[in-house]
N, C-alpha and C positions, 0 to 999 in steps of 0.2 A: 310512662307511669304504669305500673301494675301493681292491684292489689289480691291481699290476699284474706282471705274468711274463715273463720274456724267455727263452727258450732259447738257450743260445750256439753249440747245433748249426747256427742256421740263423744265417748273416753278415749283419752291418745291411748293410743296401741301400744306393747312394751316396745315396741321398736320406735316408735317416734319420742316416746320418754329416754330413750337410751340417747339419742340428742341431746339431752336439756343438760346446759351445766348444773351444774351441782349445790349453786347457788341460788340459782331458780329453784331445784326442787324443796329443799330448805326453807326458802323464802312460803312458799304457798302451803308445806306443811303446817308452817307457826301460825295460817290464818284462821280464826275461827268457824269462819263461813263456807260450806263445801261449793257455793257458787264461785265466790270469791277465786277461791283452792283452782277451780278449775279454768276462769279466767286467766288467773296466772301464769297456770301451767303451759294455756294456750296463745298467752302470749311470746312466752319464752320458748315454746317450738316454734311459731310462726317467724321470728328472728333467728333463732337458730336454722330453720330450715332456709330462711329467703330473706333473710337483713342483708345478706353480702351480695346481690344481687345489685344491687344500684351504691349510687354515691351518698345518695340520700333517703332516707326512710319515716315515717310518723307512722305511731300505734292508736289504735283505740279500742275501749270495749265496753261493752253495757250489755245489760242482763245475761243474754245466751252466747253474744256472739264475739269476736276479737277479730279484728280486721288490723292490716299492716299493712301499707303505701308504699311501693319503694319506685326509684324513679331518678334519673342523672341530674335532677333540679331541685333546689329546697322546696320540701310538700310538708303539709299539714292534712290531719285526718281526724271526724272525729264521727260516731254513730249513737243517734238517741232510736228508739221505739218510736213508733211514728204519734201513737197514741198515750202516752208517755203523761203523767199530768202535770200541769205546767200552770206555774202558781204568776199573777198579775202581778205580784210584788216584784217577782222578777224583774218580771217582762218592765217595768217603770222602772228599774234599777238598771236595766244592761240595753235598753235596745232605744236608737232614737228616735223620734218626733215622727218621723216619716215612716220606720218599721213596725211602730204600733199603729199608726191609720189604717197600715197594708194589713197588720192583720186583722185589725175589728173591722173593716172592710168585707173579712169575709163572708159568704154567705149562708155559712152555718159554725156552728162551735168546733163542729168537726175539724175543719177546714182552718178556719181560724188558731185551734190547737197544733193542727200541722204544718202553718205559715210560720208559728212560734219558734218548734222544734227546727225547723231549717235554717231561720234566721241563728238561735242558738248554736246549730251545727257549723255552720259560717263563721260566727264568733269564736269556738273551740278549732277550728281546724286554721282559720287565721293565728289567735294565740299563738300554738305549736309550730305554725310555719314560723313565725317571728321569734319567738323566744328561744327556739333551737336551731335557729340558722343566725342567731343575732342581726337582723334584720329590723329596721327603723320602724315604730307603728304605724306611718305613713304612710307602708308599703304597696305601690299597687298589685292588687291581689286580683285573680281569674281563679273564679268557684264552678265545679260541677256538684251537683245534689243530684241523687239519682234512690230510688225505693228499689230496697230488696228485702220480701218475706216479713215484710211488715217495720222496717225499721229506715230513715233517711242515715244516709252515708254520704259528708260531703268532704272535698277534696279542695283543698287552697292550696295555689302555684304563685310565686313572683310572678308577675306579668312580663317584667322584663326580661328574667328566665326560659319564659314559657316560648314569649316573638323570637328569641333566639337560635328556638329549637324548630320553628316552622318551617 
């Protein structure tokens, strides 16, 4: 597996827009939001530059950054802000019984809101591994969560994909 990071602090160059289909660029003109604009943008080079790379690929992005996973196994990928705020309605809507102890558990809010965000991140990058590999909910899944520059970035593999690859 390898991923790949785009910051949208810094504008794609005219040469890495001369990449982008033409449908991408289209697409991220008609958005209203120049964050948005620019995620987009930087989605659609990070696939253009490095989709074909592997068999398999999952995208993600939030605020600044876009990241894309590619890898010869169905992956899932998804990146929240580590500090991110993160509402308790949620957290009693999507996480269970034992994920919300783990995080009031914590020993500070801090901590607590970044236990959240992971658990969340694990939730979105499973989704994606399953919904786009058509893949049973049941799936055994093997997560990496890892902090980069302020934001959790995790990564869900088939398990039984993954042993195969050992």
């Amino acid at each position: 597996m390898t991923l790949y990071l785009y910051n949208i602090n810094r504008p794609l160059t005219d040469t890495e827009r001369a990449i982008l289909p033409a449908e991408r660029v289209e697409k991220a003109e008609r958005m209203s939001f120049d964050n948005d604009k620019a995620l987009s943008l930087a989605v659609g080079f990070l696939l253009a530059k490095f989709g074909g790379r592997g068999v398999f690929h999952s995208i993600a992005h939030t605020r600044e950054y876009a990241v894309l996973a590619v890898s010869d196994c169905p992956i899932g990928i998804d990146i929240e802000h580590s500090e991110r705020n993160f509402r308790l309605k949620t957290m009693a809507r999507c996480f269970t019984d034992e994920e919300i102890a783990w995080c009031n558990a914590a020993s500070s809010n801090r901590l607590r809101i970044k236990r959240c965000i992971e658990i969340w991140t694990r939730l979105e990058a499973r989704f994606k591994l399953c919904s786009a590999n058509e893949l049973p909910c049941d799936t055994d899944v093997a997560y990496n969560t890892f902090e980069y520059d302020g934001y959790l970035i995790t990564t869900a593999t088939q398990l039984d994909a993954l042993s195969t690859k050992i």
